[in-house]
DSSP file (Angstrom, degrees, kcal/mol; ACC not computed):
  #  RESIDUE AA STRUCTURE BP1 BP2  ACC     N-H-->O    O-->H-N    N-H-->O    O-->H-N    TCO  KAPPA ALPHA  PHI   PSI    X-CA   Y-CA   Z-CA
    1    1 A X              0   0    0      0, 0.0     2,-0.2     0, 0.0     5,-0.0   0.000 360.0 360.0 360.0 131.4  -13.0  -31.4  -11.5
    2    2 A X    >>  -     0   0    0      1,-0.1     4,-1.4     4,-0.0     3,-0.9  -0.681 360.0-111.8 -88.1 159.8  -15.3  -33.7  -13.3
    3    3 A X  H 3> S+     0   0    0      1,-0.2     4,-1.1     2,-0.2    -1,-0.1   0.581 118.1  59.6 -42.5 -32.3  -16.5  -32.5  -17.1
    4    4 A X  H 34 S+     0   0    0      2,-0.2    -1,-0.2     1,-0.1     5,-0.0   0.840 103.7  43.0 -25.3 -65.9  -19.9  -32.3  -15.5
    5    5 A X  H <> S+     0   0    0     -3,-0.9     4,-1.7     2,-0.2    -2,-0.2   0.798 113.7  52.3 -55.6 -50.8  -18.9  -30.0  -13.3
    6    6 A X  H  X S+     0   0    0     -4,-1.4     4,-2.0     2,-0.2     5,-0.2   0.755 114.5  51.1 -60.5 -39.5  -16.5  -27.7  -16.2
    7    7 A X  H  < S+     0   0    0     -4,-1.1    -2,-0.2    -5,-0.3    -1,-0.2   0.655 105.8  43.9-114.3   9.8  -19.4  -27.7  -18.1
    8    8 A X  H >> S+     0   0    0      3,-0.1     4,-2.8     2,-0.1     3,-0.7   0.874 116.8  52.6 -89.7 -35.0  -22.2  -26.5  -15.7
    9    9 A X  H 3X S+     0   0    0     -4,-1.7     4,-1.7     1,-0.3    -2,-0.2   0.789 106.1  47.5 -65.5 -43.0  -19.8  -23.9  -14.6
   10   10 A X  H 3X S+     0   0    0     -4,-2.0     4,-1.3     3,-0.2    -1,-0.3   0.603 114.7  55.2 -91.1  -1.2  -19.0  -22.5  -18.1
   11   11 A X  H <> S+     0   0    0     -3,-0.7     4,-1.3    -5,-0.2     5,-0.3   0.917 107.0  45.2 -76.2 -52.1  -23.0  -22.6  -18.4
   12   12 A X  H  X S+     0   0    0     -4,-2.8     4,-1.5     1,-0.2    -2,-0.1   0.914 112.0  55.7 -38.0 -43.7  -23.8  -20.5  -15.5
   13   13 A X  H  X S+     0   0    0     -4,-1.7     4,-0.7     1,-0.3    -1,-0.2   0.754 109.9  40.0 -78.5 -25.1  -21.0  -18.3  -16.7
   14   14 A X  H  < S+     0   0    0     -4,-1.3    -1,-0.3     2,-0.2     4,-0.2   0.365 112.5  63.0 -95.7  10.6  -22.4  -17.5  -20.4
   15   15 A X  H  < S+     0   0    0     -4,-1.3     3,-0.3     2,-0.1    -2,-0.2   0.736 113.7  32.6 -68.8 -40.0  -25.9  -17.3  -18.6
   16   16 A X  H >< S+     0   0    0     -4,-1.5     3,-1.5    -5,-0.3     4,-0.3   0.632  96.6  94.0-101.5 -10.7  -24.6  -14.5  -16.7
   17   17 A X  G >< S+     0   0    0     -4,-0.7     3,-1.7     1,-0.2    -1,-0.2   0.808  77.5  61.2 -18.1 -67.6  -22.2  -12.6  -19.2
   18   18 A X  G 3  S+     0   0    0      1,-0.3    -1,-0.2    -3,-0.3    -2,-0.1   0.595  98.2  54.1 -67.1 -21.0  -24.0  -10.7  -20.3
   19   19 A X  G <  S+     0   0    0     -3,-1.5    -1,-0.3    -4,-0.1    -2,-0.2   0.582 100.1  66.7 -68.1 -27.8  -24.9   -8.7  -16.8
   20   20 A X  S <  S+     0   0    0     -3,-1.7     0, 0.0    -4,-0.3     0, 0.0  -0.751  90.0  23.0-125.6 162.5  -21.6   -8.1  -15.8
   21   21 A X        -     0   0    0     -2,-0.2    -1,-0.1     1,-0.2    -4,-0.0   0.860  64.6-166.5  80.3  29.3  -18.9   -6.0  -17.1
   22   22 A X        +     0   0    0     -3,-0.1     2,-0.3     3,-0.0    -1,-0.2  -0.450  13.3 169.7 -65.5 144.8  -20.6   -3.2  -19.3
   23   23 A X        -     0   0    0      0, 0.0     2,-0.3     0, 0.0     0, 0.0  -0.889  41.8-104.7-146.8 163.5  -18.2   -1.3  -21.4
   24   24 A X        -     0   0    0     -2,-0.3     2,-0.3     1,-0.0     0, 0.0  -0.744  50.8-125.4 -84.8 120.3  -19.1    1.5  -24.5
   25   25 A X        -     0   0    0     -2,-0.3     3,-0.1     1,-0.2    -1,-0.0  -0.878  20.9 -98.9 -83.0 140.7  -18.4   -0.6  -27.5
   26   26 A X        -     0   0    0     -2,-0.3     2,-1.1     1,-0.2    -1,-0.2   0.463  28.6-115.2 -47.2 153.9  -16.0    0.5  -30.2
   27   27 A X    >>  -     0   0    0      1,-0.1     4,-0.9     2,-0.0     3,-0.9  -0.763  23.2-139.2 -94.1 118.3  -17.2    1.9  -33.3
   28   28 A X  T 34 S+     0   0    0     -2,-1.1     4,-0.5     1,-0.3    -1,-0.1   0.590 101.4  64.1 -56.6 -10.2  -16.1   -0.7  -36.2
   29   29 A X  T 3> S+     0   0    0      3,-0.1     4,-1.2     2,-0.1    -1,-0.3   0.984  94.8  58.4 -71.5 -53.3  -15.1    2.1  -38.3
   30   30 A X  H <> S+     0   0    0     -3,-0.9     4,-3.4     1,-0.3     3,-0.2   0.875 115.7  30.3 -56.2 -58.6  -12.3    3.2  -35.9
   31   31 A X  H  X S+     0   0    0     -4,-0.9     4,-0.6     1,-0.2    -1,-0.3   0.964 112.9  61.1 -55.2 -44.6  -10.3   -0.1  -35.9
   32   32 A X  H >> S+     0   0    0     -4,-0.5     4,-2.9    -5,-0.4     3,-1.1   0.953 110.5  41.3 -59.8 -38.6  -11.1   -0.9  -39.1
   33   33 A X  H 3X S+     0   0    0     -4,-1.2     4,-1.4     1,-0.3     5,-0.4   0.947 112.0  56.0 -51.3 -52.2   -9.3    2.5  -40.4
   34   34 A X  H 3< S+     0   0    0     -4,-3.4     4,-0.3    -5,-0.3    -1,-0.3   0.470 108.8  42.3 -88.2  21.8   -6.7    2.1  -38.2
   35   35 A X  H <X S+     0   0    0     -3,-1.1     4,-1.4    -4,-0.6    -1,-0.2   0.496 114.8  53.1 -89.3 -24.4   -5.7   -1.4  -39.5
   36   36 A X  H  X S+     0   0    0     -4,-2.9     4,-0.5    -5,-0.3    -2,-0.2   0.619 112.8  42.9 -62.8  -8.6   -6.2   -0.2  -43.0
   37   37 A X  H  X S+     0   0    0     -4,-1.4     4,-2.9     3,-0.2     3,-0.3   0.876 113.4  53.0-113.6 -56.6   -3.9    2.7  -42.3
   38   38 A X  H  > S+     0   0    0     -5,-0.4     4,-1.5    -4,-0.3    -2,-0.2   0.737 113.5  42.0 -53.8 -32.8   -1.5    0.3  -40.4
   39   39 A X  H  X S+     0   0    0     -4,-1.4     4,-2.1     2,-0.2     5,-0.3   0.778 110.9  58.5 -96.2 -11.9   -1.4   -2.3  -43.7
   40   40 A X  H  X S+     0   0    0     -4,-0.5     4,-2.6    -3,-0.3     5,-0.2   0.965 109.8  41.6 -49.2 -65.1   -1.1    0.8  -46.0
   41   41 A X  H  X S+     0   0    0     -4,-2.9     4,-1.3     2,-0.2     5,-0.2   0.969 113.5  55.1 -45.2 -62.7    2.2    1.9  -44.1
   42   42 A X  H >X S+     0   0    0     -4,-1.5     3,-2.9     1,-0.3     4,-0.7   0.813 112.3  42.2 -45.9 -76.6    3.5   -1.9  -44.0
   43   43 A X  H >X S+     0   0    0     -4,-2.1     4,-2.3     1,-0.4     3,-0.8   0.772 111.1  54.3 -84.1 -42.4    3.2   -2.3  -47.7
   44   44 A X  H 3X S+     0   0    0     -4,-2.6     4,-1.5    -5,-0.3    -1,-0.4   0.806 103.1  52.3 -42.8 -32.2    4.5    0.8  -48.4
   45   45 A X  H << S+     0   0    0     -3,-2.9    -2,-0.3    -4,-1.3    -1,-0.2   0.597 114.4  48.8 -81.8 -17.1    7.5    0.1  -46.5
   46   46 A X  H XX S+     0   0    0     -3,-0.8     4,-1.5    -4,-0.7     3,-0.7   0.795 109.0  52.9 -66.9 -54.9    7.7   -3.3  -48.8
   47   47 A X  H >< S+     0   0    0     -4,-2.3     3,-1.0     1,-0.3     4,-0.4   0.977 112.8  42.0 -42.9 -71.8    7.3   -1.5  -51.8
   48   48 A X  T 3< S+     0   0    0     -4,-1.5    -1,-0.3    -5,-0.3    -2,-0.2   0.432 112.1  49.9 -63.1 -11.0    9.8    0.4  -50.9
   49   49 A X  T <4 S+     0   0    0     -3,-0.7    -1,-0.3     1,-0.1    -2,-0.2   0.677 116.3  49.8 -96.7 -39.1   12.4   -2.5  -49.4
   50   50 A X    <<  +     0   0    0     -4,-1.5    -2,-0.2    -3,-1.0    -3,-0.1   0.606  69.1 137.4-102.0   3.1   11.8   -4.4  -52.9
   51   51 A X        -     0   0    0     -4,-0.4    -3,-0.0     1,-0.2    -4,-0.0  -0.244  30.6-172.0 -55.4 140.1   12.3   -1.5  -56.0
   52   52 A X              0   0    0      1,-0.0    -1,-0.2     0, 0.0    -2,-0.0   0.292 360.0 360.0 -77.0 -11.2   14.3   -3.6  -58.6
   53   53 A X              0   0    0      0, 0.0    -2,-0.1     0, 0.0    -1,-0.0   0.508 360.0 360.0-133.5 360.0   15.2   -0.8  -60.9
């Protein structure tokens, strides 16, 4: 497959993207909480690994 070829193909395919494949996108809060809540734990569990005293 010539570069010609790879790169009409990946043209067709971001012509048409957008058509196929509907899904309900996420709400940016929800992930964003739950990675904040995920690095919260982690560093708490650091905290807790490293007391010197």
């Amino acid at each position: 497959m010539s570069f010609e070829q790879s790169a009409a193909q990946l043209v067709t395919l971001a012509a048409e993207g957008g058509e196929q494949g509907h899904h309900m996108n996420l709400n940016p809060l929800l992930p964003g909480i739950g990675a904040f809540v995920i690095l919260m734990l982690l560093l708490f569990i650091t905290v807790g690994f490293n007391r010197d005293r």
